[in-house]
Every structure is written in structure tokens, then in C-alpha cells.
C-alpha positions as CSV (number, residue, x, y, z in Angstrom):
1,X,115.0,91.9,232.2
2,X,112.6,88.7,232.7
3,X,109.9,88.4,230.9
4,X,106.7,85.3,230.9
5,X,105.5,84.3,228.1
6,X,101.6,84.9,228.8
7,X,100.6,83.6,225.5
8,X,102.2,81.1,223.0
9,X,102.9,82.0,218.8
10,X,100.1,82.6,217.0
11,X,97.6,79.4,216.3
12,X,97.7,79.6,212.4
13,X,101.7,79.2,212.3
14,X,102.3,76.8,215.1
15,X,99.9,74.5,213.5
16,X,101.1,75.0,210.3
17,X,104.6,74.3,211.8
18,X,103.0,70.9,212.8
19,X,101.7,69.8,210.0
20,X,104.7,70.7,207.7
21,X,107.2,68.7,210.2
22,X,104.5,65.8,209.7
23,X,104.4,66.1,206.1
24,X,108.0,67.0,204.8
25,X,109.8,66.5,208.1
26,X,113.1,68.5,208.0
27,X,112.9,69.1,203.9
28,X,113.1,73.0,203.0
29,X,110.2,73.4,200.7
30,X,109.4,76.1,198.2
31,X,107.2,78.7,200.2
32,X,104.7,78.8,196.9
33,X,104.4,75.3,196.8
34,X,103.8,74.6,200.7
35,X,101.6,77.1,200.4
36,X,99.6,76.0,197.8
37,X,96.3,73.7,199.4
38,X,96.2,70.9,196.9
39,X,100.1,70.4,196.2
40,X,101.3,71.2,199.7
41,X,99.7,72.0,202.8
42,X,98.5,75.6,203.2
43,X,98.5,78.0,205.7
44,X,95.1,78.1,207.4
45,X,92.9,75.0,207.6
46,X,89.4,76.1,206.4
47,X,87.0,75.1,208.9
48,X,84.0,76.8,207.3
49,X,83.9,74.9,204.1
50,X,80.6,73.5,205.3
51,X,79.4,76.7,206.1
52,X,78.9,79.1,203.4
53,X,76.9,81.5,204.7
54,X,79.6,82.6,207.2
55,X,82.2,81.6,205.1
56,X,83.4,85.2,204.6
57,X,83.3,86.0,208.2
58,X,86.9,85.8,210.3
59,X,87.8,83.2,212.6
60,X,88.9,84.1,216.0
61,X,92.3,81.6,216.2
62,X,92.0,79.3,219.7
63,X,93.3,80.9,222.7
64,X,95.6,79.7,225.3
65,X,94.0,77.0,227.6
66,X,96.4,76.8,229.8
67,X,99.4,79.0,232.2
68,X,101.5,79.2,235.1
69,X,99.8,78.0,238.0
70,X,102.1,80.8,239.6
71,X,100.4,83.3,237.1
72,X,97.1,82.9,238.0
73,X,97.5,83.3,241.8
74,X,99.6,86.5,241.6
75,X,96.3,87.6,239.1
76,X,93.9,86.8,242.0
77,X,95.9,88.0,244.6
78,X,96.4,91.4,242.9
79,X,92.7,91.5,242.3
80,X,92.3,90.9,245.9
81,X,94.1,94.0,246.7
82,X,92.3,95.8,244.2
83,X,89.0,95.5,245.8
84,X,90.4,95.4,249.8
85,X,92.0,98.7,248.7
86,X,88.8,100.4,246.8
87,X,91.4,101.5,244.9
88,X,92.1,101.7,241.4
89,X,95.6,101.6,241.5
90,X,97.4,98.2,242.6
91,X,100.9,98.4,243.3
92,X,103.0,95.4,242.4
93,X,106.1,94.3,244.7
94,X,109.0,92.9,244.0
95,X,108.0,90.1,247.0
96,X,105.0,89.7,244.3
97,X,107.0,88.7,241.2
98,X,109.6,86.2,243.5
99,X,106.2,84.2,243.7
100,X,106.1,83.3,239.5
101,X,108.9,81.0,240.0
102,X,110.2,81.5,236.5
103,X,110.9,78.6,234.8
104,X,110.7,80.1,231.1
105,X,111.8,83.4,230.0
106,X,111.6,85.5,226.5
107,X,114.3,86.8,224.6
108,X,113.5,90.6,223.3
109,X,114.3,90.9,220.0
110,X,117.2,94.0,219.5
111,X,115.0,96.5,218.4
112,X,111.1,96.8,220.5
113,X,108.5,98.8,221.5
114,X,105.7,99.7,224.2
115,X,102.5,101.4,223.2
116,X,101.1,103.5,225.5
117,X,99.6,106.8,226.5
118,X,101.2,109.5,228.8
119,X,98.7,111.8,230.8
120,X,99.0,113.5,234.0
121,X,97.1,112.5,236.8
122,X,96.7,114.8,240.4
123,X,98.9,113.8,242.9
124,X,96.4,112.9,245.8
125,X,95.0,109.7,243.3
126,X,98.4,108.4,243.6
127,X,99.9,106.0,246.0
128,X,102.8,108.0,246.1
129,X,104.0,110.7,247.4
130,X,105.7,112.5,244.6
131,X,105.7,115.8,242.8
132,X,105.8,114.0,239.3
133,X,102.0,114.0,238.3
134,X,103.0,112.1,234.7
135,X,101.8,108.5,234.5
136,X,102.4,106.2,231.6
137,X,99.7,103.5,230.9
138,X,100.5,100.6,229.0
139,X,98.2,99.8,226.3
140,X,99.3,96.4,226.1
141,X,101.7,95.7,223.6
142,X,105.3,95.4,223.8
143,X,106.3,94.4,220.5
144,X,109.0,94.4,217.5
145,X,110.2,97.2,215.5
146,X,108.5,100.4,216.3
147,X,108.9,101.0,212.6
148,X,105.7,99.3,212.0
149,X,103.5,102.4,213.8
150,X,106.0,105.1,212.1
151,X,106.3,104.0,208.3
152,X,103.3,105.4,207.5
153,X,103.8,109.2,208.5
154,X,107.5,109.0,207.4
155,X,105.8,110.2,203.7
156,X,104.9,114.0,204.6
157,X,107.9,114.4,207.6
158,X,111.8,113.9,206.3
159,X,113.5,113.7,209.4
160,X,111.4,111.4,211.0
161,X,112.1,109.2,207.6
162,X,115.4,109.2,207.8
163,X,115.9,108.3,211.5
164,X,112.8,105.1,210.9
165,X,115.3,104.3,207.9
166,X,118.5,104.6,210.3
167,X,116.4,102.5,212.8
168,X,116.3,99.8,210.0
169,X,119.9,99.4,209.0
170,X,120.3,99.3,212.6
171,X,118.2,96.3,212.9
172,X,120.2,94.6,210.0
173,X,123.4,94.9,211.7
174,X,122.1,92.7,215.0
175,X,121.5,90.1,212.3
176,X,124.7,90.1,210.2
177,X,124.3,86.6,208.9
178,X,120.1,87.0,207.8
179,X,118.6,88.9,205.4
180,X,115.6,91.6,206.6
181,X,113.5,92.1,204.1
182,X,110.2,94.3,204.0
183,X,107.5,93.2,202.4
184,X,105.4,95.2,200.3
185,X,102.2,94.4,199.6
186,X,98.9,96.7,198.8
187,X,95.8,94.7,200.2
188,X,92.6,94.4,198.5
189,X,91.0,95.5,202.0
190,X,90.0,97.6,203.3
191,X,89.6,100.1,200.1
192,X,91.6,102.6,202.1
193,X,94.0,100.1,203.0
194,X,96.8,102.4,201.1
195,X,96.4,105.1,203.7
196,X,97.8,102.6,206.4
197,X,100.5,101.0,204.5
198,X,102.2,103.6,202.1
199,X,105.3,104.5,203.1
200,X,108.9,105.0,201.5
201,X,111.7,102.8,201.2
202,X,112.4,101.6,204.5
203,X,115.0,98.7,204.1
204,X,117.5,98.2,200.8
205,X,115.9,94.4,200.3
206,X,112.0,93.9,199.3
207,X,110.2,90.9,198.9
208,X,106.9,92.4,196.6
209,X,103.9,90.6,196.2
210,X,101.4,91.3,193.8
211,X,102.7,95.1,194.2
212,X,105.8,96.4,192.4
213,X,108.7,96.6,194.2
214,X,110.6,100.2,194.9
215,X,113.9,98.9,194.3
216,X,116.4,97.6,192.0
217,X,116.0,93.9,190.7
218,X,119.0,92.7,192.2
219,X,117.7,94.1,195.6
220,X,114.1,92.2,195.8
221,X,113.3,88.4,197.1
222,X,110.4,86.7,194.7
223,X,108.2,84.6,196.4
224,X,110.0,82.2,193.9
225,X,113.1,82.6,195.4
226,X,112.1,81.2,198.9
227,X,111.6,78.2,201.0
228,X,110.7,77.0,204.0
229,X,112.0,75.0,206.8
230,X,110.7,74.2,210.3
231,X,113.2,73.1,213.0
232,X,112.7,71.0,216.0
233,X,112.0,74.0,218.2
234,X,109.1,73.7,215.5
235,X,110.1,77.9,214.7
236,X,109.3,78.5,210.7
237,X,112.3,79.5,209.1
238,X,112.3,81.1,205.6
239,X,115.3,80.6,203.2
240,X,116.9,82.3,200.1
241,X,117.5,80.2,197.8
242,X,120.4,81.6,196.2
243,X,122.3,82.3,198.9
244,X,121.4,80.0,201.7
245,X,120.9,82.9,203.7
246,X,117.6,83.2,206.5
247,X,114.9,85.6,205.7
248,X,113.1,87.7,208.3
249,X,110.2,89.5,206.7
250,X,109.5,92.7,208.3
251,X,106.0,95.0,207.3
252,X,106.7,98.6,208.6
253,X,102.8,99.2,208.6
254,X,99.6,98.6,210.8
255,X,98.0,97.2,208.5
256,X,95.8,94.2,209.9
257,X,96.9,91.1,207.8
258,X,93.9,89.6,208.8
259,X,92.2,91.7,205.4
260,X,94.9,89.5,203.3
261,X,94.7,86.5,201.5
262,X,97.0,83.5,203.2
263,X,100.5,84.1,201.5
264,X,100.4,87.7,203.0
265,X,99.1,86.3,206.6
266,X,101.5,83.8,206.4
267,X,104.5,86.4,206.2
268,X,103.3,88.5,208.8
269,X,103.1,85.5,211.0
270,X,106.3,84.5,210.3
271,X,107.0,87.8,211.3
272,X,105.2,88.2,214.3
273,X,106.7,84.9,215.8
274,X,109.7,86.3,215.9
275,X,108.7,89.0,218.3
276,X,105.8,87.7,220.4
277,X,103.4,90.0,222.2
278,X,104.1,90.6,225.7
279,X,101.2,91.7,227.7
280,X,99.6,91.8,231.0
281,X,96.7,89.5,231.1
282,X,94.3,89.6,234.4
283,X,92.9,85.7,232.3
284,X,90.0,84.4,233.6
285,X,89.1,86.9,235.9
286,X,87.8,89.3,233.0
287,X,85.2,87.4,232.0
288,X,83.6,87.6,235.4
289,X,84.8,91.2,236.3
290,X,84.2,93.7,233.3
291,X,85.7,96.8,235.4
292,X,89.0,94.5,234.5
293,X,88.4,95.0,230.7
């Protein structure tokens, strides 16, 4: 499977991976004291200091400027097609995607997703002639784990517990030499933030933060206990101290870590770059054709 990378890692973290190459160069720094705004650098870069009225408001993160050339005629031609057909169904060919001229790919992770919604549809609105009336529609997002939309009902249904917790140790075994470690965290917001993110013990390694952990000592990863590294792919890289050994944070919840403070958005970053969200994008043509939204 090919797949283009429509969008790059997430603003915060690529910038922060900027300006910790710039300030420590290839030095593995405690993740407390990089962290920390006055002795290291920080994660976010407050740009509304000056602005305390909307201080408290979020900050969309820049967008992509810039893609494939190749991209963006494929987008208008298939919009083309869209209207010559009056037709709300475009077909994509196989001549169509020979036309991208891939020069960069991504590499799914082991274990992914795709969030969708199955419905059936009558067979004369098809282009097809076929006596299978069940379409799938993508809602966007092919991510990592799917165990962050299932830890949350594993609580009330034990088989569906056990095979998210089989789905874990899975995961581990594709990364013999790492450590995954989930993160648990109870956020100050929203107030019903617990409903999202309470869930069992998923994996046998925690790193808590301000929450207590649900496993033994021995088994948790202090915030102490970690530093970071950037390499010259400029990819943040989180280290266990004791043993040498690569994190991977992983958050089985929804939970939108954009309620956090920055050590929390910072792990789920770290996170999400690992898995980028793939994603068809119709760029620049939605902002003059809402029927595209």
C-alpha cells in the first residue's frame, strides 16, 4: 500500500524539534527540564502573551502551505468530474493515481485504524451495477491504535477488554527493543473529562502524571525517569533512563489533549507523530466550494 503524506507532523512538535536541535543539538535532555520555559525551552511558544484578553482562547497551529503539485491537479480534475457528471459520486482510477508521481511514501505503523460509517445506499445512486447496497464512508481518519476509540467502553464489556488488552501486547511485540507505555492522566477539562478517558489497565507499563498509576512501582516510568532526544530526521525521541530503552507513549482515550496543560500535549504529540493522520483533503478548493466540506 502507498500512501501521500497530505499533511506534515503536527506544528507544536516539529517546531519544538527545531528549537531543541538549536539549543542542545544532539544532547538527550531530561523531558522535565526541556520542558520547563525558563530552564529549557518549552513546548508551545506563547504567542498571546501580549494579549490577555484572549489569552485563554486556543490557537489554531499553522497549516500546511504547500503540496504535490501532482496533488492538487488530480483535486481539480476529480472536482471537474464531479460537476461534468452532476453527480455525487466520483470514481477514482487507477490511470488517476499513476498521475501523483510518488516521490514520498508513509510507513503505517503495525497496528491502525479507519473511522468510518457503514450505511446502505439503493442501488440505482450507484455507479455500479451491483447487488451489494453497503457503502463505507470514510470519515477521515486513518490513524494508530484503534485502542484509543475502544478503551473507554472496555469498563462495562469484558470481552471486548480483553481482546483491546490482547490488541496491546500485540503492539509491544512489533517493537521488541522499545518500551509502550500508556499514559494516564485525568485532565482538569472538561469537568466530564473522566467519562472519556477512564478505562482499565490496558498495557503492563504506565507513565502517570499527576494521577496515580494502576500498577506496581516497578512497572511505571516517572516523568523523572525520561529524556529527550531529537535526531537528524528531526523525530522526538523519548528515553528511559535506566535502561537506555525508547519510549513510545500511547493514550487509549479520545480525549482532546488540547484541554491539557503542555507536558500532557507534549506526550500526545509525541504520540501522534508516530502515526500521522492520513486523510483525503480536496485543499484549496473547499474554501471556495462548501458542497466539498
Amino acid at each position: 500500500m502507498t500512501l501521500l503524506p497530505l499533511s506534515s507532523i503536527c506544528f507544536p512538535l516539529s517546531d519544538f524539534a527545531k528549537r531543541f536541535k538549536d539549543r542542545f543539538d544532539g544532547q538527550a535532555i531530561d523531558l522535565l527540564t526541556a520542558l520547563d520555559p525558563e530552564v529549557g525551552i518549552g513546548f508551545m511558544q506563547d504567542n498571546l502573551t501580549g494579549q490577555p484578553f484572549i489569552s485563554d482562547l486556543f490557537e489554531a497551529p499553522p497549516q500546511p502551505t504547500t503540496q504535490s503539485e501532482h496533488l492538487r491537479q488530480l483535486q481539480e480534475r476529480l472536482f471537474s468530474r464531479y460537476v461534468l457528471n452532476e453527480s455525487f459520486e466520483v470514481e477514482v482510477t487507477e490511470a488517476d493515481l499513476k498521475t501523483l508521481n510518488v516521490d514520498e511514501q508513509i510507513e503505517l505503523p503495525p497496528s491502525w485504524y479507519i473511522h468510518g460509517e457503514l450505511f446502505s445506499k439503493p442501488i440505482e445512486q450507484s455507479l455500479h451495477e451491483t447487488n451489494d447496497t453497503w457503502r463505507f464512508v470514510l470519515n477521515t481518519t486513518i490513524s494508530g491504535s484503534s485502542a484509543y476509540f475502544l478503551g473507554r467502553f472496555c469498563q462495562g464489556h469484558p470481552e471486548l477488554f480483553q481482546l483491546v488488552q490482547q490488541l496491546c501486547s500485540w503492539e509491544q511485540t512489533q517493537y521488541t527493543d522499545d518500551i509502550l507505555a500508556e499514559v494516564v492522566h485525568l485532565p482538569t477539562a472538561p469537568l466530564r473529562a473522566g467519562n472519556v478517558v477512564a478505562r482499565p489497565t490496558l498495557r503492563p507499563v504506565e507513565i502517570p502524571y499527576l494521577t496515580p498509576p494502576s500498577v506496581v512501582n516497578n512497572q511505571t516510568i516517572s516523568l523523572a525517569d525520561i529524556a529527550i532526544s531529537v535526531n537528524d530526521a528531526e523525530s522526538v525521541i523519548l528515553i528511559h533512563k535506566k535502561t537506555g530503552k525508547r519510549i513510545r507513549p500511547r493514550h487509549s482515550s479520545a480525549h482532546n489533549s488540547l484541554f491539557g496543560d503542555e507536558v500532557y500535549q507534549f506526550l500526545m504529540a509525541v504520540q501522534a507523530s508516530e502515526t500521522p493522520t492520513m486523510a483525503w483533503s480536496w485543499g484549496h478548493l473547499i474554501v471556495c466550494h462548501s458542497c466539498l466540506d
